[in-house]
SEGUVEX-163575 format. One record per residue (C-alpha): y, z, x; residue number from 1; residue in one letter. Coordinates in steps of 0.1 Angstrom, whole numbers. Layout:
BEGIN
    py    pz    px lotor kolpa
     Y     Z     X   NUM     a
...
//
This chain:
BEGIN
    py    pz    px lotor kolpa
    32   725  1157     1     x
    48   698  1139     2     x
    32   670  1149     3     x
    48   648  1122     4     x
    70   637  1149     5     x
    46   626  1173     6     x
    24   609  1152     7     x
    45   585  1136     8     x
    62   574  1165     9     x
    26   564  1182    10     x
    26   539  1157    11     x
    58   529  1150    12     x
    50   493  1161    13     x
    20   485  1140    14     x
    24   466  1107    15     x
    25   482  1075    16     x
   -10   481  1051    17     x
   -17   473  1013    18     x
   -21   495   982    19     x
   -53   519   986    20     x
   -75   500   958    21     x
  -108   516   942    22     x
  -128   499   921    23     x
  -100   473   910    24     x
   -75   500   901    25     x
   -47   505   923    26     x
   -43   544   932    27     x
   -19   560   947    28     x
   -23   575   983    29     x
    -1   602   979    30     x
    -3   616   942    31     x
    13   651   959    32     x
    45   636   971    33     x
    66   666   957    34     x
    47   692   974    35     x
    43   674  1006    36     x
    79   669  1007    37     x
    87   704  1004    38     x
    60   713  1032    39     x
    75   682  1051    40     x
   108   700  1050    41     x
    98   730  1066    42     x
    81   712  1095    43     x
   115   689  1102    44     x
   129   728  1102    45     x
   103   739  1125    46     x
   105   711  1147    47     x
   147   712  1147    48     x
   146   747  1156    49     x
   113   755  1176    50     x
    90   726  1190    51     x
   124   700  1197    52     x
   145   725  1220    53     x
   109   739  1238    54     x
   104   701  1239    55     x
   135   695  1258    56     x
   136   723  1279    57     x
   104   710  1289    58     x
   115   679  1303    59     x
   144   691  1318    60     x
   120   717  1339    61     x
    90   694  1346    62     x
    92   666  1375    63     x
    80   635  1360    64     x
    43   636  1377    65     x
    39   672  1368    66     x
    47   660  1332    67     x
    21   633  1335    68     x
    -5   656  1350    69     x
     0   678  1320    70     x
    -5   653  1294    71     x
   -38   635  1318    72     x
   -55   674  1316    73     x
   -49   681  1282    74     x
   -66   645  1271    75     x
   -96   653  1296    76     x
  -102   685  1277    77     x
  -104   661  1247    78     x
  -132   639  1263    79     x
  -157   669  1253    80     x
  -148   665  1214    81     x
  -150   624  1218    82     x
  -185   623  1233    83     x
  -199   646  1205    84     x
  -183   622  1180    85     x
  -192   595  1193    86     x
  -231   605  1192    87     x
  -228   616  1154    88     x
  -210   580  1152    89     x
  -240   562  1164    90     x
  -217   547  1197    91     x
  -240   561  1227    92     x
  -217   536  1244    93     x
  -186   552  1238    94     x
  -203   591  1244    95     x
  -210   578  1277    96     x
  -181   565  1285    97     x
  -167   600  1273    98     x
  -190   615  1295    99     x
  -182   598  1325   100     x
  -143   600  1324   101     x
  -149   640  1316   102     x
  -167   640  1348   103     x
  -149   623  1371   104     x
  -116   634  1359   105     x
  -129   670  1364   106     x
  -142   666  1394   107     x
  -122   641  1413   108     x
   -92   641  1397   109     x
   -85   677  1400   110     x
   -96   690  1364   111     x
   -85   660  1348   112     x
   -48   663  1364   113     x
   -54   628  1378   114     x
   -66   601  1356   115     x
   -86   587  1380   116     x
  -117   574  1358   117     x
   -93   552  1342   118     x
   -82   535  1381   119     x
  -124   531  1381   120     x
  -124   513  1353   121     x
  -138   536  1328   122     x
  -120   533  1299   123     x
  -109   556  1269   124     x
  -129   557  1239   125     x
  -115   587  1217   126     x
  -132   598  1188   127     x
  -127   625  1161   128     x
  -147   645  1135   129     x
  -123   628  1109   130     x
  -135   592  1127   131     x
  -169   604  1124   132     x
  -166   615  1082   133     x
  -151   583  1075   134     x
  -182   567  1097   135     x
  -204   589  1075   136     x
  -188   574  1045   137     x
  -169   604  1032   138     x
  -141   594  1012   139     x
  -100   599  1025   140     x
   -88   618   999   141     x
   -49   621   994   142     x
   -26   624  1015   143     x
   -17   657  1027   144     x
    15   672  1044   145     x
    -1   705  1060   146     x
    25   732  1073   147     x
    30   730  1107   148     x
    -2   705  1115   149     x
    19   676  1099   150     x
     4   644  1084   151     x
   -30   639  1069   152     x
   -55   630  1044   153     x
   -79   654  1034   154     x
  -104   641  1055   155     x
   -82   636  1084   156     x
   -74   672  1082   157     x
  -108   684  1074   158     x
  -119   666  1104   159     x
   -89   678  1126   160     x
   -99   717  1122   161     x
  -134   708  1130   162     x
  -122   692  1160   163     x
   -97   720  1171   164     x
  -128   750  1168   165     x
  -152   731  1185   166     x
  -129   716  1212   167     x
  -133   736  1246   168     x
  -105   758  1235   169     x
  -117   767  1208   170     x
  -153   776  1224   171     x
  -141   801  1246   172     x
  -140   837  1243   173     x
   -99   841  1261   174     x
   -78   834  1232   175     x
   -49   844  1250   176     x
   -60   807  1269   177     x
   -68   787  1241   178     x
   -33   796  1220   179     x
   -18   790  1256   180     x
   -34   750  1259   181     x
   -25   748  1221   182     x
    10   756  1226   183     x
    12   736  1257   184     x
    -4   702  1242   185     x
    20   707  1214   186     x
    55   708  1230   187     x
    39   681  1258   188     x
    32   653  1233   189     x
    70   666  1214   190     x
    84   660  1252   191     x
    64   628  1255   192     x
    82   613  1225   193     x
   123   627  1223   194     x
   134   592  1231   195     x
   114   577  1202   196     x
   134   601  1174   197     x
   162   576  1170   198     x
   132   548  1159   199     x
   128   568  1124   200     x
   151   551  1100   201     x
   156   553  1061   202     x
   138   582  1041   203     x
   121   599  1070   204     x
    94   612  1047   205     x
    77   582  1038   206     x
    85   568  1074   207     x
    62   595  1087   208     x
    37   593  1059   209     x
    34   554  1065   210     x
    34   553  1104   211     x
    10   580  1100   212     x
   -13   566  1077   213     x
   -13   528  1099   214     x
   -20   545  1129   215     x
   -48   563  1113   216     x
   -61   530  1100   217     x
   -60   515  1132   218     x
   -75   542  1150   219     x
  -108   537  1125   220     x
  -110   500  1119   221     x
   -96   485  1147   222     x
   -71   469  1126   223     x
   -43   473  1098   224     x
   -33   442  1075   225     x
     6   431  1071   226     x
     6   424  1034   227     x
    27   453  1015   228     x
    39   461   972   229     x
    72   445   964   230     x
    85   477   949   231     x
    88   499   981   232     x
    82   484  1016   233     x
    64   500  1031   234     x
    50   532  1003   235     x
    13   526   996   236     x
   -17   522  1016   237     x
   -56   510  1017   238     x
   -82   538  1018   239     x
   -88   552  1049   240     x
//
């Protein structure tokens, strides 16, 4: 699903971050940068041919609520995978909060359909297994380009398959189902973001590898820093 889309835009806003240092030495985040362009190309082929024109169709089929509803369902499902985090994180806060918004949302708003936890007040606290490595202290790793899945690190991705096969999809015995919510959550958060694709500018490869990797370093820290190298603006990152 090429997701490299969707995930850069998400973060398109957020200032860009500093060289990835260790130990003094500067190091580059993405020593791979040939190989992930080539896999970066076959996505943007993927996404041209496949996920974009599902996307639209999409949209052009789906009343606006029933778009929203969508979207409101497939991050309930997600609440399971951000409580369990959130424990191994050490946040029984957040798991709670998890918790309660899975419930609710299940219950009251019609299988999550309906956000309703969030009218109550009860706010979203996503978590992931790649949130809870970095938590643990594992290291990023480089970044990686993955076919279809889009950006990562290693961690990110390591944490992103670990998240996929223990999500509620991936628990049940109907595959038919899960491939079915996969697909679904995949041309949804394409359809979410068509109006964004004219936001990318310059060499769209390290566009996506730098919105990705600020978005993922706000998603962990809380915050991303605005100082950047003078040789490419934005091209390298801090560790995360």
């Amino acid at each position: 699903m090429a997701l490299l889309r969707c995930l850069l835009l998400l973060s398109i806003a957020l200032p860009v971050l500093p060289v990835w240092a260790e130990e003094g030495d500067e190091r580059n985040i993405d020593p791979w940068e040939p190989m992930n362009r080539r896999i970066f190309s076959f996505n943007e082929t993927l996404d041209d041919y496949i996920l974009l024109p599902a996307a639209k169709g999409y949209r052009y089929v789906m009343p606006d609520p029933a778009e929203r509803g969508v979207t409101n369902f497939i991050s309930n499902v997600y609440e399971f995978n951000s409580f369990f985090n959130s424990l191994l994180q050490g946040r029984p806060g957040n798991a709670l909060q998890s918790a309660a918004r899975f419930l609710v949302n299940t219950t009251v708003g019609l299988a999550g359909f309906i956000d309703v936890a969030t009218e109550m007040g009860i706010e979203h606290s996503p978590a992931d297994f790649g949130q809870t490595l970095y938590t643990w202290g594992v290291d990023s790793g480089p970044y990686l380009m993955l076919p279809v899945f889009g950006p990562h690190t290693v961690r990110s991705s390591a944490g992103y398959f670990v998240d996929t096969y223990t999500s509620i999809p991936g628990l049940i015995e109907d595959r038919e189902w899960a491939y079915l919510f996969w697909t679904v959550e995949a041309v949804d958060l394409r359809a979410n973001l068509i109006k964004a694709d004219d936001l990318v500018t310059g060499d769209r490869y390290i566009f996506v590898r730098n919105a990705y990797l600020q978005r993922r370093q706000y998603f962990l820290t809380g915050e991303v820093q605005d100082s950047f190298t003078e040789q490419e603006k934005p091209d390298d990152y801090l560790e995360f």
